[in-house]
mmCIF file as gemmi writes it, N, C-alpha and C atoms, coordinates in Angstrom:
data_model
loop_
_atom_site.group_PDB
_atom_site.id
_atom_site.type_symbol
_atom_site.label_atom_id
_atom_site.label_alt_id
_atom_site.label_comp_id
_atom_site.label_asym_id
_atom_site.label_entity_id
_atom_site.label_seq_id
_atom_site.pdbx_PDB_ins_code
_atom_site.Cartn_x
_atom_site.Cartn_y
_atom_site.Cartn_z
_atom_site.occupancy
_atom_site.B_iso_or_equiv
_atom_site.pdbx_formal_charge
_atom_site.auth_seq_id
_atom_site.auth_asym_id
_atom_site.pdbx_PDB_model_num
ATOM 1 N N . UNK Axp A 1 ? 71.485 122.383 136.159 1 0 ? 1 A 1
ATOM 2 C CA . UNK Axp A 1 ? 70.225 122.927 136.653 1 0 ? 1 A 1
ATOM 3 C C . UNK Axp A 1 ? 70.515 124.247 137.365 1 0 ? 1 A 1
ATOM 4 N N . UNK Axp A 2 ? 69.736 125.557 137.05 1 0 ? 2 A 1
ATOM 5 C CA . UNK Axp A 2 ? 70.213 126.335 137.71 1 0 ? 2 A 1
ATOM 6 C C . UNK Axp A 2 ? 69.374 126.385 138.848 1 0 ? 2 A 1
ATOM 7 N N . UNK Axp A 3 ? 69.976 127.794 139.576 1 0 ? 3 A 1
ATOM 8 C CA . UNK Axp A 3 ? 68.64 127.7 140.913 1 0 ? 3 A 1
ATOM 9 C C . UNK Axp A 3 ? 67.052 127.951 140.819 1 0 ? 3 A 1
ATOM 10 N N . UNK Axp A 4 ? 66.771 128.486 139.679 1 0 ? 4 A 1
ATOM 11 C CA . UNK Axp A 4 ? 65.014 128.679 139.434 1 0 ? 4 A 1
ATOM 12 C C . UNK Axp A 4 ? 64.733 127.677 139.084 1 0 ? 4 A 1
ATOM 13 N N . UNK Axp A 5 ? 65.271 126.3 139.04 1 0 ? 5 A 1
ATOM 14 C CA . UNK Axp A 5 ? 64.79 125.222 138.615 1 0 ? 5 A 1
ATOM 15 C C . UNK Axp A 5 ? 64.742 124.232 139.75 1 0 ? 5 A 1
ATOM 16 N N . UNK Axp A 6 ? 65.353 124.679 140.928 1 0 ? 6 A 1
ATOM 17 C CA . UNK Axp A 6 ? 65.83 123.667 141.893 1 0 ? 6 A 1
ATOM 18 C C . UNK Axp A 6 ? 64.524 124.826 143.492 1 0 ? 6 A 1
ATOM 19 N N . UNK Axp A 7 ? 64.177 125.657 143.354 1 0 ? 7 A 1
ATOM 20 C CA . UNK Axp A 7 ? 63.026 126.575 143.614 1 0 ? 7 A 1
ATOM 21 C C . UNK Axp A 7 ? 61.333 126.145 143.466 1 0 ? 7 A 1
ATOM 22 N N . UNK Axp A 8 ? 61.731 125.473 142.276 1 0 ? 8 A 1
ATOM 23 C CA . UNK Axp A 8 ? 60.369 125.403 141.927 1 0 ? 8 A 1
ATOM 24 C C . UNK Axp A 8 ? 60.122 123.769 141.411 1 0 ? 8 A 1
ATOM 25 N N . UNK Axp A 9 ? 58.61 123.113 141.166 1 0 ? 9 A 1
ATOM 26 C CA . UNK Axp A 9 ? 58.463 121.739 140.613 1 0 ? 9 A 1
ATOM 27 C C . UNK Axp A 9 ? 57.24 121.988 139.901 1 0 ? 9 A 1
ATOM 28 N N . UNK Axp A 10 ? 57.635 121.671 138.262 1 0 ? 10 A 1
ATOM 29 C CA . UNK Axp A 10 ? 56.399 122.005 137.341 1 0 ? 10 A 1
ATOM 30 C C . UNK Axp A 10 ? 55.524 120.446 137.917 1 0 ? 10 A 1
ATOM 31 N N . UNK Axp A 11 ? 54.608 120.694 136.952 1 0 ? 11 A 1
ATOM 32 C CA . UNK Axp A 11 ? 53.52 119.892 137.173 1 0 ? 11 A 1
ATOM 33 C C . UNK Axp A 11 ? 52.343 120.323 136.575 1 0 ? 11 A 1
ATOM 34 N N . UNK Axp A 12 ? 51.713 119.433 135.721 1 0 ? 12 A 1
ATOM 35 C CA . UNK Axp A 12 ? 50.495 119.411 135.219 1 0 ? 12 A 1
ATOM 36 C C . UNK Axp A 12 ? 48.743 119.619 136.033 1 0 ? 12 A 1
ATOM 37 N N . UNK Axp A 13 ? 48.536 120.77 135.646 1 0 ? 13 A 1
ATOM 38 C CA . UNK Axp A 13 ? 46.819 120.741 136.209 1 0 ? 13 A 1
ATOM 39 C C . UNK Axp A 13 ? 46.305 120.729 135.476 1 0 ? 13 A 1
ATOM 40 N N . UNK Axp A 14 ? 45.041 119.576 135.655 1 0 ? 14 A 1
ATOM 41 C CA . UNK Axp A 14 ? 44.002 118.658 134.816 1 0 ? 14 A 1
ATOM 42 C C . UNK Axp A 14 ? 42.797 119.794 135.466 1 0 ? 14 A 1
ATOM 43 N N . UNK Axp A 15 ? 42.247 120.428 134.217 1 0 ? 15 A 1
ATOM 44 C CA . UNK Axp A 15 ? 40.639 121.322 133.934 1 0 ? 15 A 1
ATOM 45 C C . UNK Axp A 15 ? 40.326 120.812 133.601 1 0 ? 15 A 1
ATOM 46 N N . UNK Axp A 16 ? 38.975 121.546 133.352 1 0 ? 16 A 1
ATOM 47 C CA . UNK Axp A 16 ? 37.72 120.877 132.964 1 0 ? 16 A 1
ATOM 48 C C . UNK Axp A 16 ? 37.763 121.555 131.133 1 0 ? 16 A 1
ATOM 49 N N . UNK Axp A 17 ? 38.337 122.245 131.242 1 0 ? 17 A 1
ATOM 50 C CA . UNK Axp A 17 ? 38.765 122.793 129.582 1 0 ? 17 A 1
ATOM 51 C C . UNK Axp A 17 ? 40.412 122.389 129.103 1 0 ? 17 A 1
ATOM 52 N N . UNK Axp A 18 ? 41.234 121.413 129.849 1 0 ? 18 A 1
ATOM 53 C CA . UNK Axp A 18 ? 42.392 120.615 129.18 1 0 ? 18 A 1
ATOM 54 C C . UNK Axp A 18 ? 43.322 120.652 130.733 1 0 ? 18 A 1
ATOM 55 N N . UNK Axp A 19 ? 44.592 120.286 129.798 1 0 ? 19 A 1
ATOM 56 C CA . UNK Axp A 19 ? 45.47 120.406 130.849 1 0 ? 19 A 1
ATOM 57 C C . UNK Axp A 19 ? 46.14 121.689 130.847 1 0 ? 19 A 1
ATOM 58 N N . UNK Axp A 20 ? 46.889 122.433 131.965 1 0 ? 20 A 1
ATOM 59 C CA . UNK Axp A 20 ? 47.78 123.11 132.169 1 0 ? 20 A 1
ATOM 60 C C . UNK Axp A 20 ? 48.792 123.288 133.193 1 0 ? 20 A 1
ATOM 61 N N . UNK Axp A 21 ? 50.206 124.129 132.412 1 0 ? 21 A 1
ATOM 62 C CA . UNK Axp A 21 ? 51.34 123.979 133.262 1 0 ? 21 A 1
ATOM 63 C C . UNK Axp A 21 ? 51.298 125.041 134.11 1 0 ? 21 A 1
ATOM 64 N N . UNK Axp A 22 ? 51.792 124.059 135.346 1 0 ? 22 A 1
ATOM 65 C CA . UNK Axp A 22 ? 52.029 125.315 136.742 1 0 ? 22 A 1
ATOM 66 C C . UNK Axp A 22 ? 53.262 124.384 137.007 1 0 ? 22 A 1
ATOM 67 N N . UNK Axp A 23 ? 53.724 125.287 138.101 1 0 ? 23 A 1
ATOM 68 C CA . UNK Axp A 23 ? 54.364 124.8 139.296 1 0 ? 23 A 1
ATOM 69 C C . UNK Axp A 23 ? 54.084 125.105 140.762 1 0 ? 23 A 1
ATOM 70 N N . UNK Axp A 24 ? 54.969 124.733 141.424 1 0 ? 24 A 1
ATOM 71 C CA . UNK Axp A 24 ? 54.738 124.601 142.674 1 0 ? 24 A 1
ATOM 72 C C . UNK Axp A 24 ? 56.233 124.511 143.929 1 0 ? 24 A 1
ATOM 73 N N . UNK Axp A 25 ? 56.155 125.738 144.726 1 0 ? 25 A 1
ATOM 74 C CA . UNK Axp A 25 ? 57.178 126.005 145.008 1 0 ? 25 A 1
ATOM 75 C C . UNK Axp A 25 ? 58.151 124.555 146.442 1 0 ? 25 A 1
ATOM 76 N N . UNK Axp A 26 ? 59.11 124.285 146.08 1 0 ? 26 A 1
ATOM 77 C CA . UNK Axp A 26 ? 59.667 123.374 146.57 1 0 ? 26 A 1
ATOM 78 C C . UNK Axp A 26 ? 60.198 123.742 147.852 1 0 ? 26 A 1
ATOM 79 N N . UNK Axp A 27 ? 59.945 123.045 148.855 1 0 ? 27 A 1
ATOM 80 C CA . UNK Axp A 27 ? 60.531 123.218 150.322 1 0 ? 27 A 1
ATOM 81 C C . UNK Axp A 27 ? 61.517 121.773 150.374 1 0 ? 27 A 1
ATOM 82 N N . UNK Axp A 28 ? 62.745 122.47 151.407 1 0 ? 28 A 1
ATOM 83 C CA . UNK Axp A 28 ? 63.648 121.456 151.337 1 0 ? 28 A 1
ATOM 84 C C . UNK Axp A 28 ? 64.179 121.504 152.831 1 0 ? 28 A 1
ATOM 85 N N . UNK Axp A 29 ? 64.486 120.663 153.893 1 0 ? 29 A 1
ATOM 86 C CA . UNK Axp A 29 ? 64.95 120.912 155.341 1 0 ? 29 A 1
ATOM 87 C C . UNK Axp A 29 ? 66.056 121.789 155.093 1 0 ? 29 A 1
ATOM 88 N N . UNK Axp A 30 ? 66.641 122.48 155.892 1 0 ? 30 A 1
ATOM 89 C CA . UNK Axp A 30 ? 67.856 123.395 156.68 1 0 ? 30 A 1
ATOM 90 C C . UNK Axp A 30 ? 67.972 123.19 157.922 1 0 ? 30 A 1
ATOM 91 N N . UNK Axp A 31 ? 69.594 122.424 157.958 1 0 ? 31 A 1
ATOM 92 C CA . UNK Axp A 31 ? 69.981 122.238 159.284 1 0 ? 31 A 1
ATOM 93 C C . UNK Axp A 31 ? 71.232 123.309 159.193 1 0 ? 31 A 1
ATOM 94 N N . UNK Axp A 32 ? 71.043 124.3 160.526 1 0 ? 32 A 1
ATOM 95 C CA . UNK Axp A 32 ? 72.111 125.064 160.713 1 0 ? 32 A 1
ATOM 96 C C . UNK Axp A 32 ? 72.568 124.718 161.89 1 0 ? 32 A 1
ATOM 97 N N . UNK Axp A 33 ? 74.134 124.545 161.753 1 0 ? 33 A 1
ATOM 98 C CA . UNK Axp A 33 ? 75.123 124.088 162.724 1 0 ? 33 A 1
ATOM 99 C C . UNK Axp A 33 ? 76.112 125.028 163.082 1 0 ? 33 A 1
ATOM 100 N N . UNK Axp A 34 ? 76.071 125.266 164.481 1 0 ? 34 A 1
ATOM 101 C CA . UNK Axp A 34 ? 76.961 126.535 165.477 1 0 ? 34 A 1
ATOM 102 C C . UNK Axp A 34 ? 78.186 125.784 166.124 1 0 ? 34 A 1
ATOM 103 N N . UNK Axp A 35 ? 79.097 126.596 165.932 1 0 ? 35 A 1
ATOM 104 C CA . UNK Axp A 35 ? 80.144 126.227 167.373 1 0 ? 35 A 1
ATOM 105 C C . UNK Axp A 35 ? 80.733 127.335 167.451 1 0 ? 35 A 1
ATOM 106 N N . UNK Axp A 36 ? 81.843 127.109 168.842 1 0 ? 36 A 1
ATOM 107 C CA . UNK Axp A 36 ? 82.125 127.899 169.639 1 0 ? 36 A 1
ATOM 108 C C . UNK Axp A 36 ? 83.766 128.067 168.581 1 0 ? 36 A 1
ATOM 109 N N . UNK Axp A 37 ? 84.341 129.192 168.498 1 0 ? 37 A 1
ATOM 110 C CA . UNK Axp A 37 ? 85.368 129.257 167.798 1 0 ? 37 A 1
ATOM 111 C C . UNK Axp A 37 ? 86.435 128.394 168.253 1 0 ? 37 A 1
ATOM 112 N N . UNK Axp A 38 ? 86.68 127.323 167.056 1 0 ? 38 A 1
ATOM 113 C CA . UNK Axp A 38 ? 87.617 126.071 167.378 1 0 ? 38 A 1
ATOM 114 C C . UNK Axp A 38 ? 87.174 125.158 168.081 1 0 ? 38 A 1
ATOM 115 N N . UNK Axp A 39 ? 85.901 124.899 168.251 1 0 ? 39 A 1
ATOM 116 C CA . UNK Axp A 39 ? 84.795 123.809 169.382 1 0 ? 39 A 1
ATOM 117 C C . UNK Axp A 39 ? 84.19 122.921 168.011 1 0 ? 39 A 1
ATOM 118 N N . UNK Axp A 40 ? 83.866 122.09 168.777 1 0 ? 40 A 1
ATOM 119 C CA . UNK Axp A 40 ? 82.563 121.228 168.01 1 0 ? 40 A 1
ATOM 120 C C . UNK Axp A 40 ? 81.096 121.532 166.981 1 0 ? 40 A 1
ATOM 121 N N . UNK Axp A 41 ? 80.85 121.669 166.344 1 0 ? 41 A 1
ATOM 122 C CA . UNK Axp A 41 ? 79.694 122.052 165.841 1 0 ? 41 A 1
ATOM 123 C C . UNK Axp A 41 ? 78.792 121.2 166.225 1 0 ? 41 A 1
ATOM 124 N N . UNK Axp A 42 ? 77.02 121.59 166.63 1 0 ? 42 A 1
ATOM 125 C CA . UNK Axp A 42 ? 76.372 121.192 166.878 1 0 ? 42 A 1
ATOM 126 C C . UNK Axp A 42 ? 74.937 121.842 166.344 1 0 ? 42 A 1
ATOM 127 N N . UNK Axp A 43 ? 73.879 120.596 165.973 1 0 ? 43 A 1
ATOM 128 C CA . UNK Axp A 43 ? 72.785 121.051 165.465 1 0 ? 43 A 1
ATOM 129 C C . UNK Axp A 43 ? 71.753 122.21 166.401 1 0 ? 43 A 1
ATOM 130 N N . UNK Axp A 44 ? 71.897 123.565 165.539 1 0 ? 44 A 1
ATOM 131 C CA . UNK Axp A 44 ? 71.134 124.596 166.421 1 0 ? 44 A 1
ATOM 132 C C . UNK Axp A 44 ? 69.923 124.493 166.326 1 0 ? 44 A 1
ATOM 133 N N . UNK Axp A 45 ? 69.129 124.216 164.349 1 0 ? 45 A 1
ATOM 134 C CA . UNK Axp A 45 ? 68.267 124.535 164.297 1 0 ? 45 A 1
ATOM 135 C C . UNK Axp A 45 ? 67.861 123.766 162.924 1 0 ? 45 A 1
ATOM 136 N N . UNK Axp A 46 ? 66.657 123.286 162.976 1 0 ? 46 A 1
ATOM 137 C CA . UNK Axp A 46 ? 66.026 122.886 161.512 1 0 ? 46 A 1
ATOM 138 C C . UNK Axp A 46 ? 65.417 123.168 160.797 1 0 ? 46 A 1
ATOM 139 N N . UNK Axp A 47 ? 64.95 123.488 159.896 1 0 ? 47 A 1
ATOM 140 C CA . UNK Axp A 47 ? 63.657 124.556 159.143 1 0 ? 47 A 1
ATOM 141 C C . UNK Axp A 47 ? 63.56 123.78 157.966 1 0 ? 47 A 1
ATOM 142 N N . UNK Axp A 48 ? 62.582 123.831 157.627 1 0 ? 48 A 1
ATOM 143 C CA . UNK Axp A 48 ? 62.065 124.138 155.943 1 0 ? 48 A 1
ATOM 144 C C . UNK Axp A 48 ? 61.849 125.191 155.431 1 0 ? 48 A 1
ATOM 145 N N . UNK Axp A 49 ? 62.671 125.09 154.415 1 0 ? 49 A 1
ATOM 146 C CA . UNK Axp A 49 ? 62.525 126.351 153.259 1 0 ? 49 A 1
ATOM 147 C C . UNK Axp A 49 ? 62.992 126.14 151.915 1 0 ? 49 A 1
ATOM 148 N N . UNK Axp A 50 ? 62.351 126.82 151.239 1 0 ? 50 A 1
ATOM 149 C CA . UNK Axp A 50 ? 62.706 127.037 149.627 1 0 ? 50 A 1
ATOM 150 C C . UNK Axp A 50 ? 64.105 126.822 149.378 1 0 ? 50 A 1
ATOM 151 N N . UNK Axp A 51 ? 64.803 126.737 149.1 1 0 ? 51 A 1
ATOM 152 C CA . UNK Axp A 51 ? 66.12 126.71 148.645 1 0 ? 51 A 1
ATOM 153 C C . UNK Axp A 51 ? 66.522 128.054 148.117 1 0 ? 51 A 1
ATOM 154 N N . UNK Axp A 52 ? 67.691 128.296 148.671 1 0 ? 52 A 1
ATOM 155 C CA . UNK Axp A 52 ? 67.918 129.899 148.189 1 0 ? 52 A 1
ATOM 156 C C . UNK Axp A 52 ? 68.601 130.957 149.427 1 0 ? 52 A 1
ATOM 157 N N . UNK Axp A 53 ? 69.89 131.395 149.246 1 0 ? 53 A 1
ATOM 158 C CA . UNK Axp A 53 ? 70.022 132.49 150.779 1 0 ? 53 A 1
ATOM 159 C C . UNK Axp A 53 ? 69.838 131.634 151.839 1 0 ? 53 A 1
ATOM 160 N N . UNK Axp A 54 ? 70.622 130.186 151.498 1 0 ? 54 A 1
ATOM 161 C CA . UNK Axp A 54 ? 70.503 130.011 153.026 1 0 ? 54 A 1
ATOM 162 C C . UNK Axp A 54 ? 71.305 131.086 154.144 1 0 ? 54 A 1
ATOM 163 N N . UNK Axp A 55 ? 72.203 130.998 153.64 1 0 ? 55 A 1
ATOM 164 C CA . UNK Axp A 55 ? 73.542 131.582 154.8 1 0 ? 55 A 1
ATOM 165 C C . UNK Axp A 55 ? 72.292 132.898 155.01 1 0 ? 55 A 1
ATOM 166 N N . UNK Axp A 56 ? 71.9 133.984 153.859 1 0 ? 56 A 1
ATOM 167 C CA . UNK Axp A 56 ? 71.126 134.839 154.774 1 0 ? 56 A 1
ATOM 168 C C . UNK Axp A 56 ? 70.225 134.53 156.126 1 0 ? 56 A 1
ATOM 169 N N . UNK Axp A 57 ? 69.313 133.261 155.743 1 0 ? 57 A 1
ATOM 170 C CA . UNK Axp A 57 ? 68.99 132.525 156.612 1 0 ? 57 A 1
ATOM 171 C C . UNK Axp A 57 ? 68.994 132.771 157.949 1 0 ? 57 A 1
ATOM 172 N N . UNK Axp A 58 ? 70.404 131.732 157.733 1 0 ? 58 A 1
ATOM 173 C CA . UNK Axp A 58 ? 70.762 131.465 159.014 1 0 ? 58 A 1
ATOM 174 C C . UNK Axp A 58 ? 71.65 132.845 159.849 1 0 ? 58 A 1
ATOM 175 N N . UNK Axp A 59 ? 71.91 133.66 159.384 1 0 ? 59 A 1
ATOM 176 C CA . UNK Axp A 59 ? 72.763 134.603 159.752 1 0 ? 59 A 1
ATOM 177 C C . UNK Axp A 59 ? 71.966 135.479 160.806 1 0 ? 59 A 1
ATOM 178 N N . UNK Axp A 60 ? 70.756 135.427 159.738 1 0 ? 60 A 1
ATOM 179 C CA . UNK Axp A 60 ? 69.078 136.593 160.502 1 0 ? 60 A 1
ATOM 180 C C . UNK Axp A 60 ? 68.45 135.63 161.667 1 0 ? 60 A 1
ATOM 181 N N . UNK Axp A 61 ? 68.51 134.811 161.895 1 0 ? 61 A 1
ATOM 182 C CA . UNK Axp A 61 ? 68.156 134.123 163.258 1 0 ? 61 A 1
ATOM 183 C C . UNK Axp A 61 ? 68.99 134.072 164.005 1 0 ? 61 A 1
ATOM 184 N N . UNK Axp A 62 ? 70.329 133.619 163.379 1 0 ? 62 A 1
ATOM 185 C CA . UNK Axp A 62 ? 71.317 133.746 164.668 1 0 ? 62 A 1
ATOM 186 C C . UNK Axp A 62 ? 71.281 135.094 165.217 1 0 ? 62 A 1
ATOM 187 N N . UNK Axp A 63 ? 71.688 136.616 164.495 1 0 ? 63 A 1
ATOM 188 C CA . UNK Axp A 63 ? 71.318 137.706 164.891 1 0 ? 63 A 1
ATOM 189 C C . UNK Axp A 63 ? 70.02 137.924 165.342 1 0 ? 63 A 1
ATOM 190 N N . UNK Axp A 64 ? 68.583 137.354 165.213 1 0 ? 64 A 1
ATOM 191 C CA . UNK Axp A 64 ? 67.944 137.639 165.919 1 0 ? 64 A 1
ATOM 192 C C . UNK Axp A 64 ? 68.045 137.177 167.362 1 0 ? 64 A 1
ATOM 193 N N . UNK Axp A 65 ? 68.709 135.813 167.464 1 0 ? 65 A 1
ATOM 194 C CA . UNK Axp A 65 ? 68.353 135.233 168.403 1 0 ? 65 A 1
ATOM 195 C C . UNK Axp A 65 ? 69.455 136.015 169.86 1 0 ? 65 A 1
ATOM 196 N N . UNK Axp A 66 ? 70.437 136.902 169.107 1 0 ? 66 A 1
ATOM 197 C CA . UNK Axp A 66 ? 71.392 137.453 170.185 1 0 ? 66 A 1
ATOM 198 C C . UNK Axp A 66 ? 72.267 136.276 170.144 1 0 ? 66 A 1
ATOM 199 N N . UNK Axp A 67 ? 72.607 135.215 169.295 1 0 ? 67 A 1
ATOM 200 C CA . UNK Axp A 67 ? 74.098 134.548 169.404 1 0 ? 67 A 1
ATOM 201 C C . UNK Axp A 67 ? 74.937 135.65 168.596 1 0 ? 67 A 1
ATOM 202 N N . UNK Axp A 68 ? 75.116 136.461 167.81 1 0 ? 68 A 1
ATOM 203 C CA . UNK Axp A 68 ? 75.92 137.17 167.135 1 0 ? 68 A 1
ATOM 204 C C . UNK Axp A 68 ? 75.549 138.626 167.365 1 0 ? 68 A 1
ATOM 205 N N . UNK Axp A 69 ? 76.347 139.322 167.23 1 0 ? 69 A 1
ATOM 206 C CA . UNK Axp A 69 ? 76.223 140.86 167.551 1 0 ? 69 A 1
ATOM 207 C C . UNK Axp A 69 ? 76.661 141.498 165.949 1 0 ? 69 A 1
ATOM 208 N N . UNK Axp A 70 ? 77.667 141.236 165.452 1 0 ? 70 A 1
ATOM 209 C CA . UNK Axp A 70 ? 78.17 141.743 164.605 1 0 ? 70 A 1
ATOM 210 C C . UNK Axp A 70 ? 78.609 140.252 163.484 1 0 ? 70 A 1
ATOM 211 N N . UNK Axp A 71 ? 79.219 140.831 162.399 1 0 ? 71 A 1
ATOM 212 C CA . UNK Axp A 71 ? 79.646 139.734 161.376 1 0 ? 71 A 1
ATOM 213 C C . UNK Axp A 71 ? 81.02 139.321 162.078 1 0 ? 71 A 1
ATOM 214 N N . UNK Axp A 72 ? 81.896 140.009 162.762 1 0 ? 72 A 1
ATOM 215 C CA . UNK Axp A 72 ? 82.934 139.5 163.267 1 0 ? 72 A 1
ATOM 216 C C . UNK Axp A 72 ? 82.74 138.568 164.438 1 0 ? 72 A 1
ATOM 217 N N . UNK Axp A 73 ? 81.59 138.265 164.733 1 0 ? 73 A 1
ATOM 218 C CA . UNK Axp A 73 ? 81.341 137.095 165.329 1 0 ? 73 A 1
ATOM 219 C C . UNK Axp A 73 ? 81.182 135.703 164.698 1 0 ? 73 A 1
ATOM 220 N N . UNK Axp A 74 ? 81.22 135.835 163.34 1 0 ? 74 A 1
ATOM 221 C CA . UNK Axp A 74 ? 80.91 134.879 162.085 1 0 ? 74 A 1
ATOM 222 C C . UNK Axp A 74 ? 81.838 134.505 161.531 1 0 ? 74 A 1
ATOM 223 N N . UNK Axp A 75 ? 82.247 133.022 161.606 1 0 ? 75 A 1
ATOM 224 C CA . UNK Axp A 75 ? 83.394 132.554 160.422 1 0 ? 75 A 1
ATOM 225 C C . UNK Axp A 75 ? 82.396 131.542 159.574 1 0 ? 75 A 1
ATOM 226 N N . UNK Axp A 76 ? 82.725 131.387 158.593 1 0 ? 76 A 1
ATOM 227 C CA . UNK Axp A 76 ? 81.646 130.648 157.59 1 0 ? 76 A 1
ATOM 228 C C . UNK Axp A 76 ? 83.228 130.225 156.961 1 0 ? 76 A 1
């Protein structure tokens, strides 16, 4: 399965002139987990979202939030 398939969930809509195919975009939880370099990891944050870029994600909140300044604050 690639990722435009794991994004999205087809599904049938019933008209009044037949059926037709749509989809419908899939939300899935995100738990992002922080620690202190060589510490424990612990749950920062939970979200729903599409599937896709998590790490962008989580990278743009942590930088928003002022835990990171730069990428050399980041080991992944």
């Amino acid at each position: 399965m690639d990722r435009e398939d794991r994004r999205s969930h087809p599904l049938d809509v019933v008209r009044a002139d037949g059926v037709a195919r749509d989809s419908v975009a899939r939300e899935e939880p995100l738990q992002v987990r922080l620690a202190a370099r060589g510490g424990p990891s612990q749950a920062a944050w939970t979200t729903l979202r599409t599937p896709g870029h998590d790490l962008d994600l989580a990278l743009g909140w942590a930088r928003a939030e002022g835990l990171v300044r730069t990428m050399q604050d980041v080991v992944v």
